[in-house]
LUMDREN-595477 format. One line per 5 residues: their letters; for each residue y, z, x of C-alpha. Coordinates in steps of 0.25 Angstrom, whole numbers. Each point is the difference from the previous one (the first is absolute). Example, Ala and Ser with C-alpha at 12.3 -4.5 7.8 and 13.67 -1.06 7.14 Angstrom:
as) -18,31,49 | 14,-2,6
END
This chain:
xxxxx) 157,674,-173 | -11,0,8 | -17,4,-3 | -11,2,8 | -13,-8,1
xxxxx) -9,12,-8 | -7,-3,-12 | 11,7,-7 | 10,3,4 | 13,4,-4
xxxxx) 15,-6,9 | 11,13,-1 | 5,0,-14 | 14,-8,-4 | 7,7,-11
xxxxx) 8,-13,-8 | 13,6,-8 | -3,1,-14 | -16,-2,2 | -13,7,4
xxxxx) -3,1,15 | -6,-14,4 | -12,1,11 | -2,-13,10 | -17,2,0
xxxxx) -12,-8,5 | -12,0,-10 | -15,-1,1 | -4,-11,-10 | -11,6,-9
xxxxx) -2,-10,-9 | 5,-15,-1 | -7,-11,-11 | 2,-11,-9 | 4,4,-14
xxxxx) -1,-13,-5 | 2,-15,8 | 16,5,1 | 1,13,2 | -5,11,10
xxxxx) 1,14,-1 | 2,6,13 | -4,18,0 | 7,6,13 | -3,15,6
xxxxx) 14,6,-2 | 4,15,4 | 8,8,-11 | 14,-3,7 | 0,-15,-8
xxxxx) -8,4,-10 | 12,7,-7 | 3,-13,-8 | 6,-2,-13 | -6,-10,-8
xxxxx) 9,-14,1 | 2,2,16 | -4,-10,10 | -4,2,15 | 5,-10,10
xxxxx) -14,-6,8 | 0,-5,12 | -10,-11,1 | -9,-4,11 | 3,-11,8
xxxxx) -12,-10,2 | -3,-14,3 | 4,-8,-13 | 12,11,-4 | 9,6,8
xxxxx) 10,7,-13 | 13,5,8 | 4,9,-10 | -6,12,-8 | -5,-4,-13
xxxxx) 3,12,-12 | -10,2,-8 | 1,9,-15 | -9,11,2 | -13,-1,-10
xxxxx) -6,13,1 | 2,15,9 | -12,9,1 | 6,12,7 | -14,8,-2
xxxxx) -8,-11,8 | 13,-5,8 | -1,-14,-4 | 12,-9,-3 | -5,-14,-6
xxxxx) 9,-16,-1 | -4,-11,-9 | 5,-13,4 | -1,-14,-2 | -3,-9,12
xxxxx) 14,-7,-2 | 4,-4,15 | 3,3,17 | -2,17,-5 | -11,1,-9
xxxxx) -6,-12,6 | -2,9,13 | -2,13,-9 | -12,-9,-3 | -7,2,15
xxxxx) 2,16,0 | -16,5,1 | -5,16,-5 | 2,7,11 | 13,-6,6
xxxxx) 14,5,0 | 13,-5,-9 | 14,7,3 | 8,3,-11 | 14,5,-3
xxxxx) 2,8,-14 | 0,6,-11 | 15,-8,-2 | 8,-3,-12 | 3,5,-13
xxxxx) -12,1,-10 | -4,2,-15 | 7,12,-7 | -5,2,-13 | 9,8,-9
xxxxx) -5,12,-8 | 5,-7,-12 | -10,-13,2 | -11,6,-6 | -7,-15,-5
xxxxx) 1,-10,13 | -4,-13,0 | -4,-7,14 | 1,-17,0 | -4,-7,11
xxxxx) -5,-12,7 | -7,-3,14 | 3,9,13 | 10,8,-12 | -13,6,-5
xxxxx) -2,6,15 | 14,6,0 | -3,7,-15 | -14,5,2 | 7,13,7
xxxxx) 9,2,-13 | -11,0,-8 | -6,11,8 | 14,8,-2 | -3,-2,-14
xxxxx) -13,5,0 | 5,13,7 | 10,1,-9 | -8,-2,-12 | 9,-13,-6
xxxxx) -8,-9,-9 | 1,-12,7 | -2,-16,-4 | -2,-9,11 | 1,-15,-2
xxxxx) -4,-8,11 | 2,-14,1 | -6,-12,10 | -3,-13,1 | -13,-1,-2
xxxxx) -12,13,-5 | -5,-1,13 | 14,5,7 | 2,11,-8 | 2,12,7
xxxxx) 0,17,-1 | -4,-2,-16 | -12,10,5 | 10,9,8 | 9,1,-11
xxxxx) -11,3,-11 | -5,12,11 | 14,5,-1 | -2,0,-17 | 9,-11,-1
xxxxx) -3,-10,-13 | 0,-14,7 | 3,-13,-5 | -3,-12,7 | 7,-15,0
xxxxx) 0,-12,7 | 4,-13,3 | -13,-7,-4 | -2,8,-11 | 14,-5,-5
xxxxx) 4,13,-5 | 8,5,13 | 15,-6,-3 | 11,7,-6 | 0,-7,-12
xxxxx) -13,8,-3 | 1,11,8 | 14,3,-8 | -6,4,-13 | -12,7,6
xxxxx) 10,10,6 | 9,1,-12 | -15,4,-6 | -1,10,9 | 13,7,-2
xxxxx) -3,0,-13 | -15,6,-1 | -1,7,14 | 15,6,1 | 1,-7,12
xxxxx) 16,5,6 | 0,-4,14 | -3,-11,8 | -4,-4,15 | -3,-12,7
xxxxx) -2,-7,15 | -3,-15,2 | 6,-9,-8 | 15,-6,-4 | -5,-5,-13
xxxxx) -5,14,-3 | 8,9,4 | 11,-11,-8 | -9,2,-12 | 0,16,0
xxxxx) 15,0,4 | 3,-6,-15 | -9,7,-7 | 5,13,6 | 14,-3,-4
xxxxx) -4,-3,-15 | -9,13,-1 | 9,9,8 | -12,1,10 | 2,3,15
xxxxx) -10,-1,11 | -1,-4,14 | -2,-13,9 | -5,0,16 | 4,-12,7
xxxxx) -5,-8,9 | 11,-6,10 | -2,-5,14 | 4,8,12 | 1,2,14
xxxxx) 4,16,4 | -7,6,-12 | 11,12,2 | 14,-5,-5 | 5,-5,13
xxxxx) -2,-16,0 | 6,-2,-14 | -10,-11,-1 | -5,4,-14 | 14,2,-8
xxxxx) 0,-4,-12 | 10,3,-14 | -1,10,-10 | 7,4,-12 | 5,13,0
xxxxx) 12,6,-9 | 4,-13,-5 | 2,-5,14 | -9,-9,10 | -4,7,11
xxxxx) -8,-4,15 | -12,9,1 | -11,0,11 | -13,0,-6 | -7,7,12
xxxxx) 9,11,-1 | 6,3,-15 | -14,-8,-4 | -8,-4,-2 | -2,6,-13
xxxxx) 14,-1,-8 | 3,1,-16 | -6,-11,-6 | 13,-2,-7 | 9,0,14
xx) -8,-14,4 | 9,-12,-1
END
């Protein structure tokens, strides 16, 4: 695929079997700022083609080259919100290494290309009427754009967002725009591990009706909600992040296993993923 250098632009659209159209596009950088002393946020003039996203996609970025970072690959990166009236598509990320370290140098006004909306996103079924989001760092970007879908759909929704420290919790403002009752836990506060975090949910189910769950972000929480769903009969949803190379199924670099019909089966979280049953996750 191929784009133009315009301030948006869209390359001839590639229709992927089984998902929407995706667009290679280069984007105007509108906005790009600290969030806290990880994490940036990064608001990018986007026209409607890419902007008919489902929450829990990703776009693959390809980051600038410059003198301290030269990344070779794109980076994805989960989508953290779509504005299709003002045509803005924004990424939150943590300045991890090569990629976002060189994300780091992009300036208002200059240009990112951007492959997307790819992968398989939330789908919240007509019978989850009380979901619960649990989440940790970047996992808080990924769900912010659920918790506008519940919003839309009118779902009461508990958030519980978990960090190290007060000072790296994320979307908890986000979340409460969207109606969501949020519940804050960290590391330093020492009420963040499952041991606590366990009975709090089991007190949710029990007071709020809570009957699905979704989560992004962390092993030990995603491990946490798969045995608490399979005591309480409760389904729900993950979104995982796996490294890769193509971003579109081809390289095979993000295979990993699954549990489906009793049997073990070799997935591509770029293509069947990323979001997958929270139950199918070995």
């Amino acid at each position: 695929m191929s784009a133009s250098l315009s301030a948006v632009s869209d390359s001839a659209p590639t229709a992927v079997a089984g998902h929407r159209t995706v667009h290679e596009v280069n984007c105007r950088v509108k906005r790009h700022e600290w969030v806290n002393g990880q994490y940036r946020l990064l608001v990018l003039s986007a026209p409607r083609s890419v902007l008919d996203c489902r929450p829990g996609q990703f776009f693959h970025l390809l980051c600038p080259q410059t003198d301290r970072f030269r990344p070779y690959f794109r980076r994805p990166m989960s989508i953290y919100s779509y504005d299709r009236a003002n045509g803005e598509l924004s990424f939150l990320y943590k300045v991890a290494g090569e990629g976002t370290g060189a994300l780091v140098g992009l300036e208002t006004g200059g240009l990112l290309n951007i492959v997307g909306p790819l992968g398989q996103g939330f789908k919240i079924r007509p019978e989850w009427r009380r979901p619960l989001l649990v989440a940790r760092g970047v996992g808080l970007a990924t769900l912010a754009p659920l918790a506008q879908e519940c919003a839309r759909l009118k779902r009461p929704l508990t958030a519980i967002c978990s960090a190290r420290s007060p000072d790296l919790l994320m979307s908890t403002d986000l979340f409460r725009s969207f109606g969501a009752e949020v519940i804050t836990v960290t590391d330093a506060e020492g009420n963040s591990d499952t041991e606590r975090l366990t009975p709090l949910i089991e007190g949710l189910i029990r007071s709020r009706g809570i009957d699905a769950f979704f989560t992004c972000g962390s092993a030990r929480l995603m491990r946490m909600l798969q045995e608490i769903g399979a005591r309480h009969g409760i389904g729900g949803q993950v979104a995982l992040e796996q490294h890769m190379a193509c971003g579109i199924g081809m390289c095979q670099a993000c295979v990993r296993p699954f549990k489906r019909k009793a049997a073990a089966v070799n997935l591509r979280v770029c293509r069947e993923g990323p979001v997958f049953d929270l139950q199918e996750v070995l």
